[in-house]
C-alpha positions in Angstrom: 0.0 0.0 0.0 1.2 3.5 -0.8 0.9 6.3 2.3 -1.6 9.2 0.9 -0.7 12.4 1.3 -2.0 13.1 4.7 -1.2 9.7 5.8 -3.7 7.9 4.5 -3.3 4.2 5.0 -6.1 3.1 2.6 -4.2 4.6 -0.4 -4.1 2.0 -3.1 -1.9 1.6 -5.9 -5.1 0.8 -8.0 -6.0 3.9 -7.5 -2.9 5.8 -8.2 -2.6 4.0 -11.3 -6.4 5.1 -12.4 -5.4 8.8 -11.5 -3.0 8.4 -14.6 -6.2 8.5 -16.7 -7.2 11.4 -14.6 -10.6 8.8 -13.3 -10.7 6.8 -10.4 -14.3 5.5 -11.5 -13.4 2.7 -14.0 -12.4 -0.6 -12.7 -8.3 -0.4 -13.8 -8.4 -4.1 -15.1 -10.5 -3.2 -17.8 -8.2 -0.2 -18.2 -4.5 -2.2 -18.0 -3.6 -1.8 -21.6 -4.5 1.5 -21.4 -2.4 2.6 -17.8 1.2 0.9 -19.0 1.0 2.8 -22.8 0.0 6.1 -20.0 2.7 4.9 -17.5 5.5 4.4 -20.8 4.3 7.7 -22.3 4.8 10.2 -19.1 8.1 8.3 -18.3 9.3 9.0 -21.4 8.6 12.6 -21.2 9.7 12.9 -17.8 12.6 11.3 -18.6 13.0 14.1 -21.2 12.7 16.8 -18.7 15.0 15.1 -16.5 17.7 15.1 -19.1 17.2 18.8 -20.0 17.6 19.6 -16.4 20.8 17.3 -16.4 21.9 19.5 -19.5 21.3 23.1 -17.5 22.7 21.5 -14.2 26.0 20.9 -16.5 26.3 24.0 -17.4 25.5 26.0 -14.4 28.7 24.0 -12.6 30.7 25.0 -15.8 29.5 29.0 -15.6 30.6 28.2 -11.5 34.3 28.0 -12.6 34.5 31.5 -13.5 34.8 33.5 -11.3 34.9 36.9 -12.8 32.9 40.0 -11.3 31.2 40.2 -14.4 29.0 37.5 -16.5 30.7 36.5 -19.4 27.6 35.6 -21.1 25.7 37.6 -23.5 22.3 39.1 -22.8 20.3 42.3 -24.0 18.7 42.8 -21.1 21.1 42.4 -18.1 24.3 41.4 -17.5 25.0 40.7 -13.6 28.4 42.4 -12.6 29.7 43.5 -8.9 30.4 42.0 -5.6 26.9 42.2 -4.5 26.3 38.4 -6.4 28.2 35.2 -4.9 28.9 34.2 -8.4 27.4 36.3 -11.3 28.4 34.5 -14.3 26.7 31.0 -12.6 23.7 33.0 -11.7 23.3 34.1 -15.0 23.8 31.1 -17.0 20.9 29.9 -14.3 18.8 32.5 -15.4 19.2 31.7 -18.8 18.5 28.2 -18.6 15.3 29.0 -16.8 14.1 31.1 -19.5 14.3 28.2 -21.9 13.5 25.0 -19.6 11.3 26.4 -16.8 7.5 25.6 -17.0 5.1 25.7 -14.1 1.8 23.9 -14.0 -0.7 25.5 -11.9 -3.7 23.0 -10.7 -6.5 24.6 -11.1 -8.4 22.3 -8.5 -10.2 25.1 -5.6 -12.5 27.8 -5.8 -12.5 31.8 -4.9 -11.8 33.1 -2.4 -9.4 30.4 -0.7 -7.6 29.7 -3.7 -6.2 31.5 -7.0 -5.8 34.7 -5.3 -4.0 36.8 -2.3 -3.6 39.9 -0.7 -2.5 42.6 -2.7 -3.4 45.6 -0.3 -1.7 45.0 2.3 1.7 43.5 4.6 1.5 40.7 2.5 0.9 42.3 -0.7 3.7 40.3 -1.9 1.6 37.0 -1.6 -1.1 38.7 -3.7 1.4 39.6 -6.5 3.1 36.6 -7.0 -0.8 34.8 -7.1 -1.7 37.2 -10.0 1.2 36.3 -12.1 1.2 32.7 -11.4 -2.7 32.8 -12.6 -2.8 35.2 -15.6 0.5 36.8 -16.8 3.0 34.1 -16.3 4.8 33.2 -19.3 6.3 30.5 -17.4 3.1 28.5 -17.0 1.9 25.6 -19.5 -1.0 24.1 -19.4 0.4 20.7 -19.9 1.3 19.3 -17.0 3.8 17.1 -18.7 5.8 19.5 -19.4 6.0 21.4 -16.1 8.5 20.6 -14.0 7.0 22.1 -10.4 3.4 22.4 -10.0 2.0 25.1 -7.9 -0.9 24.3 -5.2 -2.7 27.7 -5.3 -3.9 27.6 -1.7 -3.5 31.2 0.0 -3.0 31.1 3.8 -3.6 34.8 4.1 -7.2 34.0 2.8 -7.3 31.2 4.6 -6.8 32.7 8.1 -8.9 35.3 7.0 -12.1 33.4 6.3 -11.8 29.6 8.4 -9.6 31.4 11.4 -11.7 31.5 14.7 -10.2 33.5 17.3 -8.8 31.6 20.3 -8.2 28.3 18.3 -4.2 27.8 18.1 -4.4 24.3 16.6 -6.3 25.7 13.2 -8.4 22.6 12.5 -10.1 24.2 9.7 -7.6 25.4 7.9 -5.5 22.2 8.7 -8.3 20.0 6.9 -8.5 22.3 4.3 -4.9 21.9 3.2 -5.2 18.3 3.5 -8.3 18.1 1.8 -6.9 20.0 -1.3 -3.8 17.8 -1.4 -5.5 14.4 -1.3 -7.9 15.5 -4.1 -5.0 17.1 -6.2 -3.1 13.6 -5.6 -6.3 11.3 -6.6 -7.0 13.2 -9.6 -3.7 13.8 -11.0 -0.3 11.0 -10.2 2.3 13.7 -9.9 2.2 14.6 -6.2 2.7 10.8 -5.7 5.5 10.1 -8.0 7.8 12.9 -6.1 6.3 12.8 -2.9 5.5 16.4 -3.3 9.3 17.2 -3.9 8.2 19.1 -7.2 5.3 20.6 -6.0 5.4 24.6 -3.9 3.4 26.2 -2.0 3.4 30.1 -1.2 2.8 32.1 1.8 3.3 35.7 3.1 1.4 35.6 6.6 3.3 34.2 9.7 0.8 31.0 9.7 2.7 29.7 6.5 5.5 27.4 8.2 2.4 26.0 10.3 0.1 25.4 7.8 2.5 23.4 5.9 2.8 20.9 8.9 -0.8 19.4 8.2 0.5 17.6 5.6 4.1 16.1 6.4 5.3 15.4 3.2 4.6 19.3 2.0 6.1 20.7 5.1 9.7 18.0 4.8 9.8 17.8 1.0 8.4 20.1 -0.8 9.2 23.8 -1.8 7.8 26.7 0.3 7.7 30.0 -0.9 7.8 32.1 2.5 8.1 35.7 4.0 8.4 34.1 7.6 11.7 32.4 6.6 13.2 31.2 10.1 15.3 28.0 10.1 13.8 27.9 13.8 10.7 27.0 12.4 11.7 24.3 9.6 12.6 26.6 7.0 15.6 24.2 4.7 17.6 26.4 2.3 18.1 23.7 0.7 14.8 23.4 -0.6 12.7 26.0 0.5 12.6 29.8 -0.6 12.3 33.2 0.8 9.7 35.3 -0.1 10.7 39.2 -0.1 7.8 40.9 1.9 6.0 43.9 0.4 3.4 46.5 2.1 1.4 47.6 -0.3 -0.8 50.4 1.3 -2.8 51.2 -1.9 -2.1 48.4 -3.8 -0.1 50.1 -6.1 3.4 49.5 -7.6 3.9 53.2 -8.0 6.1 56.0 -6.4 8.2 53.1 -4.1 11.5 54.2 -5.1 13.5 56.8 -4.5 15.3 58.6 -1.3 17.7 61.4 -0.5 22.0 61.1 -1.7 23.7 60.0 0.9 25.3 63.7 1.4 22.3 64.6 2.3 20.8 61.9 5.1 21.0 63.2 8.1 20.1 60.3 10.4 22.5 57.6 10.8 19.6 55.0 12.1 15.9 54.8 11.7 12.9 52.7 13.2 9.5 53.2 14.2 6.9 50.1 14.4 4.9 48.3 17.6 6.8 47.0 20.3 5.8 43.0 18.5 8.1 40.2 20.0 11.5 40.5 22.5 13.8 41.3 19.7 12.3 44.9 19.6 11.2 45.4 23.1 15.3 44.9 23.8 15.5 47.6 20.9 12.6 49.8 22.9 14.4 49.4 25.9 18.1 50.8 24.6 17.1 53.4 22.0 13.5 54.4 22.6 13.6 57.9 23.1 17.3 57.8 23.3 19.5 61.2 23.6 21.3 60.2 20.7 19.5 62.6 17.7 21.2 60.5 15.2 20.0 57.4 16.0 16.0 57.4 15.9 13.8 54.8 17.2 10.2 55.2 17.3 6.7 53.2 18.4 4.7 55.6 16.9 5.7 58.9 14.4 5.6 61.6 15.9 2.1 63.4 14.2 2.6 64.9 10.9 6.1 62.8 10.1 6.1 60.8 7.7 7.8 57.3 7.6 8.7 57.0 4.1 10.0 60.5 4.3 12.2 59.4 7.4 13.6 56.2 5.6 14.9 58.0 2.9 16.9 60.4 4.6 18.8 57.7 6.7 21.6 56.3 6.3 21.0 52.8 8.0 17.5 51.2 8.6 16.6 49.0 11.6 15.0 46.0 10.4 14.4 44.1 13.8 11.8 41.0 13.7 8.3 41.4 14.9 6.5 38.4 16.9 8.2 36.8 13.1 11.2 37.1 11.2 8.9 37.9 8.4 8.5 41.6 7.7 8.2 44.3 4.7 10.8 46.5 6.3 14.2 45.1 4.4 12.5 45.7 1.2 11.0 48.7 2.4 14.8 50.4 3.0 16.2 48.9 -0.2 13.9 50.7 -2.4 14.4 54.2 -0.1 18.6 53.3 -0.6 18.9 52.8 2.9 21.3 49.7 3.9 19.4 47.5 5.8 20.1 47.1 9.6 18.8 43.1 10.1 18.4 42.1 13.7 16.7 38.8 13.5 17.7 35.3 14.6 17.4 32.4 12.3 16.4 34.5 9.1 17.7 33.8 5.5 17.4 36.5 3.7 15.8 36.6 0.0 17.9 34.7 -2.3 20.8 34.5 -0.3 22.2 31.9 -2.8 22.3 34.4 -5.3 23.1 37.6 -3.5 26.0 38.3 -1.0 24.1 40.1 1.6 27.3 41.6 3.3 28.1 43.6 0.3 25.1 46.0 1.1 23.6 45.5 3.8 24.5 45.1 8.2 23.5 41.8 10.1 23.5 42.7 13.7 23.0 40.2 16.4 20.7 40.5 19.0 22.9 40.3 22.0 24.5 43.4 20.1 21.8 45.6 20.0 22.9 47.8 23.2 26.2 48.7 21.0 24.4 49.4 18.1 25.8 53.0 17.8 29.2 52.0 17.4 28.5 49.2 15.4 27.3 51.5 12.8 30.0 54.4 13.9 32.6 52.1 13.0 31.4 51.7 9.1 33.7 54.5 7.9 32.3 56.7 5.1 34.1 55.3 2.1 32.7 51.5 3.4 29.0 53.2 3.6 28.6 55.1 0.4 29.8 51.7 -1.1 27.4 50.1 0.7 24.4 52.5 -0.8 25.8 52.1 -4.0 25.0 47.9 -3.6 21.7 48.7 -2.1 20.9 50.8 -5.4 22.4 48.2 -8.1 20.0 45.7 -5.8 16.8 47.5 -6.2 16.7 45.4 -9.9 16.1 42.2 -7.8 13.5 43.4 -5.4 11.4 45.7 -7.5 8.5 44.3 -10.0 9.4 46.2 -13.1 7.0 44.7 -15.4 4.6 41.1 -16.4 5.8 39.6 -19.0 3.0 37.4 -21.0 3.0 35.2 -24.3 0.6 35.1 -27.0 1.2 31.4 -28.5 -1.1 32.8 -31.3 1.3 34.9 -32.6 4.5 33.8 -30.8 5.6 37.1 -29.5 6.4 38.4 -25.5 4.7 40.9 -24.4 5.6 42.9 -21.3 3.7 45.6 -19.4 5.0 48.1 -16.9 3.6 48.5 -13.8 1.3 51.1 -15.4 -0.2 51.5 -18.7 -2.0 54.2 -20.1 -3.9 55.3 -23.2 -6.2 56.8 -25.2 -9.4 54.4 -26.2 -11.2 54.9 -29.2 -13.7 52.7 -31.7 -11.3 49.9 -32.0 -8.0 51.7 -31.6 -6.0 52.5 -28.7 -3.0 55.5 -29.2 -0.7 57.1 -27.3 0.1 53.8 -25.5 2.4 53.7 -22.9 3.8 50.6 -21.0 3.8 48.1 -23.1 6.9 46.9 -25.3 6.9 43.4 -27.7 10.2 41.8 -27.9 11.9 41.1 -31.3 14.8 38.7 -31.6 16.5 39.8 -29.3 15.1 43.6 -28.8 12.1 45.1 -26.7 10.3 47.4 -29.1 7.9 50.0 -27.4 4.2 49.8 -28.7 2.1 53.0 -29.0 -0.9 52.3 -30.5 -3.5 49.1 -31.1 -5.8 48.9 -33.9 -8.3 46.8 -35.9 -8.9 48.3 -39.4 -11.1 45.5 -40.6 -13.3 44.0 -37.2 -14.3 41.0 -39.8 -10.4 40.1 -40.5 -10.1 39.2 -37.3 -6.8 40.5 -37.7 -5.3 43.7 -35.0 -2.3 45.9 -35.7 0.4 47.0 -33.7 2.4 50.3 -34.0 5.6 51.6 -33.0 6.6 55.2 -32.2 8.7 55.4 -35.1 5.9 54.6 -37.4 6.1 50.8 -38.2 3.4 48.3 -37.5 3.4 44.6 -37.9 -0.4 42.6 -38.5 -1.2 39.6 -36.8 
């Protein structure tokens, strides 16, 4: 007998061979012809995918031997350079591999408002985001699952705690048999949770609850990936296989007007925090610099009225980001996009892809026991090392900011991408004066200014260019 998901002891192999056929209705000896050819077919192509993988792996070690500051590979878009990546040349030959192998298949098992969507108004905006272009603008999803090689399970805790939470219960049974529910139906219907065990399956969570909701069901808490905000090796987080989500407030939902911040000539305050007094890490914080003497140093529970908190990060130098009751929090992000270095006082937190990115190059890890000397910690950064420093955190923004959605149209083969905000003037089956939206050509993003159909009956629509030339598809 083969364990289900949640531990189910009455799993049967008869019935994870009929959820090859995508039924577990029809007796599987009338079926057995029918199961091997399915069995031989998706071994084959996994077998496929595995060797392409092989391939990328392969190369990846080989771009790992190089060691230069700078990629050596080509690319029109990017090129990673600086000490602020562990390796650039292997992470860019990773990169590129992904854009040519990496296809996700997203079940689409679950209804509104638990699944298929987050948050994208609030401290776990970032949640909400990633959701949206998973489900619509993703141009790394397929709709064959045979040729994806992680599957997503589009359950959102934030909704989750938000609609099935009942105050005072701390052992979340409703949640807990929602999550279990989802996977056992996911792993009747379809054999792809069984063949891995869940190893190629993720799961993604902003709110604090996510490490616990992924204990419900064992084998998605040990095996597979989790996408997290609340990234604390404390609480089971494996960098190994797991991955930390960067968190994001999103106060309007908005994308716009995030960046930006004083030159570091002209921030006058060498330290910055204001939040509640959540968990012991900032109570110690409270307790030493809370209305401290020191004017250059500025730590706050609550702003003072009128000042303004995204005003204050971006004339500081260095900003606090101490852990909250979690690890999880919006505040790193929040000072890398003002071009504040980031202060992090947390134990057990991996920061965002810290297998990429060397952290020490822009940014301060500060212990907790440390937190009484944290003037002269910062003091001791000479000038030179800081404007260094702020010069990282600015080449860095790249990786933390949501520039644009890329999307496919297989009808007529082309990438599309679209800024954070488009705009333009709408007429009877035109649009002009477009903005935010470029098609890529070979090897070339071309901006597109206008859409038009001339003929409605064609079926045909136009696309033009600022420089006058359009293309008919």
């Amino acid at each position: 007998m083969l364990n289900g998901p949640a531990g189910n002891s009455s799993w049967s192999p008869l019935r994870w061979n009929a959820g090859f056929l995508g039924s577990d209705q029809v007796p599987v000896q009338k079926q057995l012809p029918q199961v091997v050819d399915e069995i031989v077919r998706r071994y084959n192509k996994l077998e496929k995918l595995e060797a392409g993988l092989a391939r990328a792996r392969s190369f990846i070690r080989q771009a790992a031997l190089i060691r230069n500051s700078t990629s050596t590979h080509q690319d029109p878009d990017y090129v990673p350079c600086g000490p602020i990546y562990r390796n650039a040349n292997a992470f860019h030959r990773s990169y590129l591999e992904m854009e040519k192998l990496f296809k996700i298949y997203v079940y689409e098992e679950g209804e509104l408002p638990l699944f298929h969507d987050g948050p994208c108004k609030d401290i776990y905006s970032s949640e909400g985001l990633l959701f949206r272009d998973l489900e619509f603008y993703n141009i790394y999803r397929t709709k064959d699952y045979d040729k994806a090689m992680v599957f997503f399970l589009p359950f959102s805790v934030t909704k989750l705690v938000q609609y099935l939470y009942v105050p005072g219960e701390y052992k979340l049974p409703d949640i807990g048999r929602t999550v279990v529910d989802y996977i056992n139906t996911i792993s009747i219907k379809y054999p792809f949770w069984n063949r891995s065990l869940g190893a190629d399956h993720f799961m993604l969570a902003c709110h604090d609850w996510g490490p616990q909701t992924s204990k419900f069901v064992p084998n998605l808490f040990n095996k597979s990936i989790r996408v997290l905000c609340n990234a604390n090796t404390s609480e089971g987080f494996n960098p190994s296989k797991d991955v930390t989500l960067p968190g994001l407030y999103l106060r309007t939902g908005k994308l716009r007007g995030l960046l930006g911040g004083l030159s570091p000539s002209h921030r006058s305050i060498l330290a910055f925090f204001a939040g509640g007094e959540h968990g012991y890490i900032r109570s110690l914080l409270f307790q030493h610099w809370k209305n401290s003497t020191y004017r250059d140093i500025q730590v706050f529970e609550y702003l003072p009225r009128g000042v303004s908190y995204k005003s204050m990060i971006r004339k500081s130098k260095f900003c606090l980001c101490p852990s909250g009751y979690e690890v999880g929090s919006p505040r790193i992000v929040e000072a890398i996009y003002a071009g504040c270095v980031p202060v992090i006082i947390k134990d057990g937190y991996v920061p965002p892809f810290s297998d990429v990115l060397n952290w020490k190059t822009f940014s301060v890890k500060v212990e907790v026991k440390e937190i009484p000397n944290l003037k002269r910690i910062l003091m001791d950064i000479s000038q030179r090392q800081y404007l260094r420093m702020q010069r990282r955190v600015k080449q860095v923004q790249r990786h933390f900011v949501k520039n644009r959605t890329d999307h496919k149209f297989r009808a007529i083969g082309r990438n599309v991408s679209y800024d954070n905000e488009v705009t333009a003037f709408v007429e009877n089956h035109r649009m002009r004066r477009l903005t935010g939206v470029k098609s890529k050509e070979i090897l070339i993003w071309i901006s597109i200014s206008q859409i038009y159909v001339d003929d409605p009956n064609s079926g045909k629509t136009a696309f033009g260019t600022p420089m006058g030339l359009s293309r008919t598809f």
